[in-house]
C-alpha positions in Angstrom: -21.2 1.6 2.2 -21.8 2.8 -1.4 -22.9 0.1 -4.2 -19.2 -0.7 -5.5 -17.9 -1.6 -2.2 -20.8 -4.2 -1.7 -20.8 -5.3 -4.6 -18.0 -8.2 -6.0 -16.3 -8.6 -9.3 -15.3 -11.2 -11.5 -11.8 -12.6 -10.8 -10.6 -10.2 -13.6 -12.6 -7.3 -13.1 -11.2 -7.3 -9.2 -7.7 -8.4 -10.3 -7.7 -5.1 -12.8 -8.8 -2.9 -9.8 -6.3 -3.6 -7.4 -3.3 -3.4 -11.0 -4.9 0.1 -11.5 -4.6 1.1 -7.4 -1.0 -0.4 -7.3 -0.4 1.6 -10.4 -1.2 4.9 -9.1 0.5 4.4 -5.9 3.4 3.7 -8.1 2.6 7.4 -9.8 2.6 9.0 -6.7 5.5 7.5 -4.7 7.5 8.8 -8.7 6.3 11.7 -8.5 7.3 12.4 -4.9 11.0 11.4 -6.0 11.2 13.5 -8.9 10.0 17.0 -6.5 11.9 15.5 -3.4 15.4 17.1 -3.3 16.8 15.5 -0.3 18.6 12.3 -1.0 17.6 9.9 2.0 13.7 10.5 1.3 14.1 10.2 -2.4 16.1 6.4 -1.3 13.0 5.9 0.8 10.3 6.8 -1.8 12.3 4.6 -4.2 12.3 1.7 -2.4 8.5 2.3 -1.9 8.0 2.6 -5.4 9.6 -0.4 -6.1 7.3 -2.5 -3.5 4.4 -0.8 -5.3 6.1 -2.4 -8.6 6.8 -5.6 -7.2 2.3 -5.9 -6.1 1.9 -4.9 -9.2 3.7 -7.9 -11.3 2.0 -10.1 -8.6 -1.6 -8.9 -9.9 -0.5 -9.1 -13.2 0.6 -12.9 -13.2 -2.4 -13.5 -11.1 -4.5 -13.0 -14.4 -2.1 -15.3 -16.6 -2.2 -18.0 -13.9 -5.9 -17.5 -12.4 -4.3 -17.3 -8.7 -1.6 -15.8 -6.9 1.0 -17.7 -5.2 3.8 -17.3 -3.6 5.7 -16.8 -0.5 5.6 -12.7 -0.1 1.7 -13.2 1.0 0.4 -13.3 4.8 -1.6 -15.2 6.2 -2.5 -12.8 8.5 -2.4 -9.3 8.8 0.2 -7.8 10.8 -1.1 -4.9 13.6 0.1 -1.3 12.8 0.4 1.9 15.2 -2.1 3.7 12.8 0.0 6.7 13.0 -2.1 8.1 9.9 -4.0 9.4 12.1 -1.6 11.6 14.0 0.7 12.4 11.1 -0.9 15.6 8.9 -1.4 14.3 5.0 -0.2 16.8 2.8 1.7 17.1 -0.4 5.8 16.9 -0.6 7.7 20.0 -1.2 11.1 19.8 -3.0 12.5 20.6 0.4 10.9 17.3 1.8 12.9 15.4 4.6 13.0 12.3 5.2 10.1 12.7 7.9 7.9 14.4 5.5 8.4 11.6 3.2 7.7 8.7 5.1 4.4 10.5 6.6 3.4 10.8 2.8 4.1 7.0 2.5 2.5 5.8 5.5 -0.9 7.8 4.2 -0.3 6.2 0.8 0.2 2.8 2.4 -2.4 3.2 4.9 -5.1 4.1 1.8 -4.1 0.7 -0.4 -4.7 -1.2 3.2 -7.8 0.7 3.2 -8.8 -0.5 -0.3 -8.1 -4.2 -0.2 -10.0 -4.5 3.4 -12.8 -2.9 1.5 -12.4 -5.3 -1.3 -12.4 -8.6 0.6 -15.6 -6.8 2.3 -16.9 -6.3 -1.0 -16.2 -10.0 -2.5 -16.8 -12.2 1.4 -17.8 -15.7 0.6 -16.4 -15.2 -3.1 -13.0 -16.9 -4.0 -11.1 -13.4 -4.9 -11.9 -12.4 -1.2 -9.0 -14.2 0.0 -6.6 -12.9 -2.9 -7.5 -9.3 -1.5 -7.1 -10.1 2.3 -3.4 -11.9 1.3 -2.8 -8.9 -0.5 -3.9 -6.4 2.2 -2.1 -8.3 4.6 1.3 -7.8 2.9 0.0 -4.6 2.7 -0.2 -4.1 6.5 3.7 -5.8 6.4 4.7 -2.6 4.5 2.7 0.2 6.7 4.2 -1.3 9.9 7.8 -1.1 8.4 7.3 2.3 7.5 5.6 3.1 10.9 8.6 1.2 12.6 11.1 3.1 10.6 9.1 6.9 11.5 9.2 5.7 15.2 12.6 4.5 15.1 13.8 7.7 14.0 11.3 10.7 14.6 9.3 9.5 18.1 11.4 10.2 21.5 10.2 8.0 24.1 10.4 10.5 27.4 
């Protein structure tokens, strides 16, 4: 473990981490629709984007009220097929299906998971740990949906 994932932040400081890493999710999932010429992955990488958005208003109001409340939290995190690790991560082409894209979104999902587990790592015993967890956990919600969609649709059971 390297320094900055042992170490905790202030409420604030750790808040303002996870507003940056939502924000550049947010960048890339854009980006993806703007070079993406098929119409059902750019739908897909919207509606992505738009979860991004919606994580990152939550951080954001969690530094006007000091907490984060709400409904769209877990309480626990929800178990995932980790198909990140049999899906190849590489960058979208403007002739991008709808499998490309979602295997770009599962890796993007899979690395914010990856962050907030490292965060609540980072901050154990400190009150901010379980804003990370909730978060992570919701983040889990999103990589499963994605992973149930790629299944759904691109794995043939034989």
């Amino acid at each position: 473990m390297t320094n900055q994932e042992q170490a905790c932040y202030t409420f604030e400081a750790a808040i303002e981490m996870a507003i940056q890493m939502e924000a550049e999710g947010f960048r890339h999932y854009l980006d993806a629709m703007r070079k993406v010429k098929n119409k059902h992955a750019r739908e897909m990488l919207r509606e992505a984007a738009l979860d991004e958005l919606h994580h990152k208003f939550e951080l954001e109001k969690a530094l006007v009220e000091g907490a984060i409340e709400g409904e769209h939290v877990l309480e626990r995190p929800v178990p995932t097929m980790n198909l990140d690790y049999v899906l190849k991560t590489k960058e979208l082409s403007p002739n991008a299906d709808v499998r490309e894209a979602l295997a770009y979104a599962i890796h993007l999902e899979k690395g914010a998971l990856d962050f907030y587990r490292k965060m609540t790592q980072g901050c154990s015993g400190a009150p901010m740990a379980s804003i990370f967890e909730r978060i992570g956990n919701d983040e889990s919600r999103h990589l499963k949906s994605l992973e149930d969609l790629y299944e759904e649709h691109f794995m043939t059971e034989n």
